[in-house]
N, C-alpha and C positions, 0 to 999 in steps of 0.2 A: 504494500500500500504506500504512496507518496503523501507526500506531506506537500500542504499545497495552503500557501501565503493567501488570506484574504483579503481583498483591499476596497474599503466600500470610499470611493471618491480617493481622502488622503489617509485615510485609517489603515493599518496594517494588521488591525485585532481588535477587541475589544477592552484592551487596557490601555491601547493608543486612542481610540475616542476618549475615555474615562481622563484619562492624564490630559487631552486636550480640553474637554471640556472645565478641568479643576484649572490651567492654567486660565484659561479665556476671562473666567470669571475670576482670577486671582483669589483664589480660597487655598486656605494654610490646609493642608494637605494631615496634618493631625487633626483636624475638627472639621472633620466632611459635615456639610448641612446634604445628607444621605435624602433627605424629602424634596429639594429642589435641582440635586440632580440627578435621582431617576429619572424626574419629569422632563427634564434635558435630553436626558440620556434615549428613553421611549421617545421624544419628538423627533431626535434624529434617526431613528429607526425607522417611525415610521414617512418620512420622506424620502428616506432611502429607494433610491432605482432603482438596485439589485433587486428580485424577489426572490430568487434561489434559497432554495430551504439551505442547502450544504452550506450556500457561501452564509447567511445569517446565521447559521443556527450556535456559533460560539456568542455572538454577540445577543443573540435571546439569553443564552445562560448565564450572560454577566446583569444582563437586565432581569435575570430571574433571581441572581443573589440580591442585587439591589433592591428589589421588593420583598427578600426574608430580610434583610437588614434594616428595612424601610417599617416592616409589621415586626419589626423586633422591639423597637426603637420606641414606638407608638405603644404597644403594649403597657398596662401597667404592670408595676413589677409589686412581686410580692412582699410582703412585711420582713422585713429581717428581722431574727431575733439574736443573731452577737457580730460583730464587726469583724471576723473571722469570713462568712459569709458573704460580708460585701467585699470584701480583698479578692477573692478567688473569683466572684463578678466580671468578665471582662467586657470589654466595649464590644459589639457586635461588630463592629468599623474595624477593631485593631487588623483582623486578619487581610482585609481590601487595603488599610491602609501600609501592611506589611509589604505586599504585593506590587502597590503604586509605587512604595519606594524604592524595590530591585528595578522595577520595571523603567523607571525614572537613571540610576546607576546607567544601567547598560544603554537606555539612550545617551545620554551624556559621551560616555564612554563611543557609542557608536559616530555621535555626530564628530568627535575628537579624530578619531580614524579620518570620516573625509575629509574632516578640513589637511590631516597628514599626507593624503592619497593628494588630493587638489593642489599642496606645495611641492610633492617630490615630481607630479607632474610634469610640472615647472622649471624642473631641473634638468639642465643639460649635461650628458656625459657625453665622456671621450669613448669614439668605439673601440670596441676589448682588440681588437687585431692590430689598432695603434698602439697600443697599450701595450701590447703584446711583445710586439718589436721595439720598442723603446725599452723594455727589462732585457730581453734578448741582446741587446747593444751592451749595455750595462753590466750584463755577465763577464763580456768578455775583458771590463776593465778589471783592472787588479781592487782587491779590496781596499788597499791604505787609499788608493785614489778615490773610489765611490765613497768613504767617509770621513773627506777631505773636508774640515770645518765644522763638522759634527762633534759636539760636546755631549755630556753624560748627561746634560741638562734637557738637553733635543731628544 
């Protein structure tokens, strides 16, 4: 089976909309407001071109945690009776927002790459067969000569 890159418009997945959408609106990425961007999230779903079940259907599943996290959230929560209890309590968000944060790394990381690819681009080298023959000339000199001016410090 191949593995086959979804791209709805500029999205590559559904944690590249989610990180888009958190960037757009400038929302601190530890306190997702999880109610206003499902709603985001399901608009741009549903404008979406693609109809293709295969290509949507990751991006239904991130929209389907965002609605258990959504009716998590909303819920009332039960009475606690020791504060042992509310420690082990976690945010329903921490695990999404665990997620946005690798997912966040490795973009970074990947846009660092092109901008690396787009300077060495840029770079001209000397072809290797001139290269080649210029060490081949060089052999044949004697070695005191070839590190003639060469200090310990070079």
């Amino acid at each position: 089976m191949q593995d086959v890159t979804i791209r709805l418009d500029a999205f590559e997945g559904p944690l590249d909309l989610l990180y888009h959408l958190i960037e757009k609106n400038e929302i601190d990425i530890y306190d997702i407001p999880i109610a206003a961007l499902t709603d985001q999230y399901l608009a741009y779903l549903d404008t979406a071109e693609d109809r293709n079940m295969d290509g949507l259907s990751e991006f239904l599943v991130m929209a389907a945690t965002l609605l258990e996290i959504k009716s998590k959230l909303l819920l009332p929560k039960p009475k606690r009776e020791t504060e042992e209890t509310e420690e082990t309590e976690q945010d329903p968000r921490a695990e999404l927002v665990q997620r946005l944060l690798e997912y966040k790394k490795i973009k970074e990381v990947t846009n660092e790459w092109k901008e690396r690819a787009e300077r060495a681009a840029k770079v001209f080298y000397k072809p290797a067969d001139q290269a080649i023959a210029k060490l081949r000339q060089q052999e044949k000199m004697p070695l005191e000569d070839f590190l003639a001016g060469v200090t310990m410090d070079d």
